[in-house]
C-alpha positions as CSV (number, residue, x, y, z in Angstrom):
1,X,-1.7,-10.6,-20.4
2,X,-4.9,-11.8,-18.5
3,X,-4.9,-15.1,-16.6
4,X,-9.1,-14.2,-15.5
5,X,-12.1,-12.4,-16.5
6,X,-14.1,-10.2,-14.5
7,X,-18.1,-9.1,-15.1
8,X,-19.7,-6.1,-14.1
9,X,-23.2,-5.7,-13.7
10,X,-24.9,-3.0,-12.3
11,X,-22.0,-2.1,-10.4
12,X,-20.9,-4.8,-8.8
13,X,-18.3,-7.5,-10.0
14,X,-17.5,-10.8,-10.0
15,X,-14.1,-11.1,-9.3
16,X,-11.4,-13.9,-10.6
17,X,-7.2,-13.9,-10.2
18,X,-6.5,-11.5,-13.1
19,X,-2.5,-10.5,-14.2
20,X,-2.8,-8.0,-17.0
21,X,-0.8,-4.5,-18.2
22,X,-2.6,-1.5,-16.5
23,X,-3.0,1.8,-19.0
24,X,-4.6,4.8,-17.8
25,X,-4.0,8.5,-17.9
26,X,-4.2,10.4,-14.5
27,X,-5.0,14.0,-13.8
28,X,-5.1,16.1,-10.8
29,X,-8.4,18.7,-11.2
30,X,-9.9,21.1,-8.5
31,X,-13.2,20.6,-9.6
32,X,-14.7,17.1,-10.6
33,X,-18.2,18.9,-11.2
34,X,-16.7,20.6,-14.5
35,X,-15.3,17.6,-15.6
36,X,-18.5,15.7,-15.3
37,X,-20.5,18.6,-17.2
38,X,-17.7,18.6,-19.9
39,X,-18.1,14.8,-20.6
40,X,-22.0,14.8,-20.6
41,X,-21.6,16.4,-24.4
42,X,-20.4,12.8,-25.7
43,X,-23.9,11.3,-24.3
44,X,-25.6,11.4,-27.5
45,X,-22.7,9.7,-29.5
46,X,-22.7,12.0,-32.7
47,X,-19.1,13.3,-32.2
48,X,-18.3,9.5,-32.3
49,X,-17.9,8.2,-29.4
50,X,-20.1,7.9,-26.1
51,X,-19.8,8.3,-22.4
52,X,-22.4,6.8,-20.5
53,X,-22.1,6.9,-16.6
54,X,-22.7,3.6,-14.3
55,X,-21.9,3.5,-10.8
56,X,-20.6,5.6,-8.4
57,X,-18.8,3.1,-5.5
58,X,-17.1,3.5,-2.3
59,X,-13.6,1.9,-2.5
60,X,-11.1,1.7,0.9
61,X,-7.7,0.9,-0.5
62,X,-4.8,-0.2,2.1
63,X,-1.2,-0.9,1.8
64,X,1.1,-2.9,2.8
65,X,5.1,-3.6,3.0
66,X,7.7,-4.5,5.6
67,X,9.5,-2.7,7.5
68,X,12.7,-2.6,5.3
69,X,10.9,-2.3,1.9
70,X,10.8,-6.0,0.4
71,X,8.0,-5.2,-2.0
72,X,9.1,-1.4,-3.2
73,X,12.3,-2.2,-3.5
74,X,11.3,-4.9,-5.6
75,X,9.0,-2.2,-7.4
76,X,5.7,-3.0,-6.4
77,X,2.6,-1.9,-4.4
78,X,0.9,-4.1,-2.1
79,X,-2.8,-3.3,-1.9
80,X,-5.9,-4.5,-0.4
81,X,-9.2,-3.1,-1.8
82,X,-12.8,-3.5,-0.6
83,X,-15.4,-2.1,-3.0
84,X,-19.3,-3.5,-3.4
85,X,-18.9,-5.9,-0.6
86,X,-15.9,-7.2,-2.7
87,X,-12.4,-7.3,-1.1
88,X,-9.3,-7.9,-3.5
89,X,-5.8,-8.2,-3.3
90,X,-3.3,-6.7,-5.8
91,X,0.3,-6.1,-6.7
92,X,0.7,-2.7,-8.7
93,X,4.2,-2.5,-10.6
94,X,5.4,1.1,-10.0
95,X,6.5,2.1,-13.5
96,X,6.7,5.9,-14.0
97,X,4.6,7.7,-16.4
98,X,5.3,8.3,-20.0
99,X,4.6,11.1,-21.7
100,X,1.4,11.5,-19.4
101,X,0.4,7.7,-19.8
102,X,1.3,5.1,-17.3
103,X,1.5,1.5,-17.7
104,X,1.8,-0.9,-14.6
105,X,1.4,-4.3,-14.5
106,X,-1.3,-5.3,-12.2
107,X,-1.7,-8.8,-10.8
108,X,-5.1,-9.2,-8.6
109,X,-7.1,-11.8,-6.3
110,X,-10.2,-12.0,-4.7
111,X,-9.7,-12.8,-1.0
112,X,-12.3,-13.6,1.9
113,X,-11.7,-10.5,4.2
114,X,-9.4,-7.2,4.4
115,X,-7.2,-8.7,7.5
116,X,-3.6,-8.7,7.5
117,X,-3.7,-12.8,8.4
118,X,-5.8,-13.5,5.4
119,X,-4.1,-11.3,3.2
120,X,-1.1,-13.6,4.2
121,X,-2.5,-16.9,3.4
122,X,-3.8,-16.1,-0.6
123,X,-3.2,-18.7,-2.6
124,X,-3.3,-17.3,-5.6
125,X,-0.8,-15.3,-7.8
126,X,-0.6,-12.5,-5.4
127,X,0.0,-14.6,-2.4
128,X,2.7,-17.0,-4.6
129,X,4.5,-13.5,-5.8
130,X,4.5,-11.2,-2.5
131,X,5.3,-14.8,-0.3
132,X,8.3,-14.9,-2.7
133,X,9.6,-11.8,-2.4
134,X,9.0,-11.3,1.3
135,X,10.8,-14.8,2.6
136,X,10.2,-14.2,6.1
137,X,9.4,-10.5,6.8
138,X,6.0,-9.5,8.3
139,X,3.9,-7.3,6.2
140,X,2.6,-3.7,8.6
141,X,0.2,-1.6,7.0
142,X,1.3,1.4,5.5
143,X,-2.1,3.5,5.3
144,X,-5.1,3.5,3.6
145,X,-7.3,5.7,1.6
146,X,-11.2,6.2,0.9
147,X,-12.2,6.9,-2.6
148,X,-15.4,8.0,-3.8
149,X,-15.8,7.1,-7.6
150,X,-17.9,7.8,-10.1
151,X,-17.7,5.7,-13.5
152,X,-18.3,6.1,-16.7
153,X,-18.3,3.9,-19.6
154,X,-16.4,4.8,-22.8
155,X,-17.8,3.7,-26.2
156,X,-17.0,4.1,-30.1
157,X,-20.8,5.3,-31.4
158,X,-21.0,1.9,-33.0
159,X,-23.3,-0.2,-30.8
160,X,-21.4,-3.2,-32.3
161,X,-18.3,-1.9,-30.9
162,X,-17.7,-3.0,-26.9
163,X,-16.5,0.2,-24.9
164,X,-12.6,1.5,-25.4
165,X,-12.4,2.3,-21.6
166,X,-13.6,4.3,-18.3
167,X,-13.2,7.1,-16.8
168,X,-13.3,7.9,-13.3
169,X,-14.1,10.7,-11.4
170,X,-12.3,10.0,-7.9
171,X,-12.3,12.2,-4.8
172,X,-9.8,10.3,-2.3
173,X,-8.8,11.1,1.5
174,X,-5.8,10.2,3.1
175,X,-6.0,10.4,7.0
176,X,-3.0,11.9,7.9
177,X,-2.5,13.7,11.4
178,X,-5.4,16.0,12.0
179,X,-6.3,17.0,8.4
180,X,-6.5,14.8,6.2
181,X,-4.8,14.4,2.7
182,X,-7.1,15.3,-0.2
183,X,-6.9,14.4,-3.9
184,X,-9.7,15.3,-6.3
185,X,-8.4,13.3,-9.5
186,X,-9.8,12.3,-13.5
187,X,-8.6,8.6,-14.6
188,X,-9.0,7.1,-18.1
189,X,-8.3,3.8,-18.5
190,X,-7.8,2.3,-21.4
191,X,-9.6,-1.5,-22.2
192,X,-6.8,-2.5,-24.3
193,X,-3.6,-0.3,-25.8
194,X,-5.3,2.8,-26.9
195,X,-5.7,3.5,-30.1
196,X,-6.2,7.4,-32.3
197,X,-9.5,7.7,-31.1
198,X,-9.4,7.9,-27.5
199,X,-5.9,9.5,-27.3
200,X,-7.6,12.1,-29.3
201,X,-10.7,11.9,-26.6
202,X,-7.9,12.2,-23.8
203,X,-6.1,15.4,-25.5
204,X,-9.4,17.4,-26.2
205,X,-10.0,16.6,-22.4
206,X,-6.8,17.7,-20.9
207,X,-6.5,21.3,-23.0
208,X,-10.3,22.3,-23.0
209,X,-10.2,21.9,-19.0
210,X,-7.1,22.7,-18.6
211,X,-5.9,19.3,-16.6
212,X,-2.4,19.1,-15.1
213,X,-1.0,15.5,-15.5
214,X,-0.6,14.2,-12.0
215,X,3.3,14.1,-10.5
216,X,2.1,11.1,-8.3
217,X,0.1,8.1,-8.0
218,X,-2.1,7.4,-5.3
219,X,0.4,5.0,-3.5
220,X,3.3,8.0,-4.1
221,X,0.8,10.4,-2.9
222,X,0.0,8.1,0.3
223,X,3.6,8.0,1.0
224,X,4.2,11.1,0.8
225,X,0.7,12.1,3.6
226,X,2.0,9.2,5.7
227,X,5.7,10.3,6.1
228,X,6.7,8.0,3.8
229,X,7.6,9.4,0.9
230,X,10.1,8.1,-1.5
231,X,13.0,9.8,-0.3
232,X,12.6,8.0,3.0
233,X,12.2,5.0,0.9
234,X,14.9,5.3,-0.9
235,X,17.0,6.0,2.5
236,X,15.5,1.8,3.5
237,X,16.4,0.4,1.1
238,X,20.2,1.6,0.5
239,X,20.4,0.5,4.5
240,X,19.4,-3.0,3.8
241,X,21.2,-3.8,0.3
């Protein structure tokens, strides 16, 4: 369910208030460079579909909820994303996965800046949602965490056909005392609810390379770096029922 559109050319996007189901596959892999040699068979199209690669952008993700757990407890991430000059806020439902695929509602923004008091003031869908749920607890930052992403388009062969999806190639830090928290990870994301073809793509994928599906998402895994994992949230909010 889309309420907005958004463009990309030559890696960078326009951005517009979008609400829309999320549906991706996500796999945890220790080395990105065999995944990006495996997919660079599909370039020429004559298995049927193509992968083409576009841009490879630096995204700084941060996240937000109060101190007793308004927005998890009402099962969503709060997130703040600058990528291309772009910054982006967006409420992430935190649906488990499904036999390997995870669908998550996903309602987004474009905002002026990445601080905590404009954050506040949005006026769009994510401001009118998170302003509802919060009443009048503060928002503190959780953490944040720096991805490096490389993208690649997914196409039928046809050149009438537009592309099924992307996949991502994503190495992602978590500071986190004085090491911090690494995840090297393979996301494909489906343009609409996938269909034969690219479930078959996303099976050939996981057994020839052997992929592990991963056990968390980013904002688990980020919880989990920080301290906070969901036991402890869990813990807040039985206290404050």
């Amino acid at each position: 369910m889309a309420t907005g559109q958004s463009s990309e050319q030559s890696g960078t996007r326009a951005l517009s208030a979008t609400d829309h189901q999320e549906i991706e596959w996500q796999f945890d892999v220790d080395d990105l460079g065999l995944v990006e040699g495996w997919l660079g068979q599909y370039s020429s199209g004559s298995s049927g579909l193509v992968i083409t690669p576009e841009s490879t952008v630096e995204i700084t993700d941060t996240y937000y909820d109060t101190d007793d757990w308004r927005l998890y407890r009402a099962g969503y991430a709060l997130r703040v994303r600058k990528m291309n000059g772009n910054v982006e806020c967006t409420m992430k439902s935190l649906a488990p996965s499904e036999d390997n695929l995870r669908r998550r509602r996903e309602i987004s923004e474009p905002i002026n800046n990445d601080r905590l008091a404009t954050l506040k003031k949005a006026r769009g869908p994510v401001g009118e949602r998170s302003r509802a749920i919060l009443g009048e607890r503060e928002l503190r930052r959780l953490f944040q965490i720096q991805t490096r992403r490389q993208r690649f388009a997914l196409r039928i062969s046809d050149p009438e056909v537009a592309r099924m999806g992307e996949v991502s190639l994503d190495t992602s830090e978590i500071p986190a005392g004085e090491e911090p928290y690494r995840l090297k990870r393979v996301e494909v994301e489906a343009g609409a609810d996938p269909g034969p073809e690219l479930r078959g793509f996303v099976d050939e994928m996981r057994f020839a390379l052997d992929l592990t599906s991963a056990s968390l998402s980013k904002y688990e895994a980020g919880l989990y770096a920080s301290g906070l994992n969901s036991d402890t949230a869990t813990d807040s909010k039985r206290a404050v029922r």
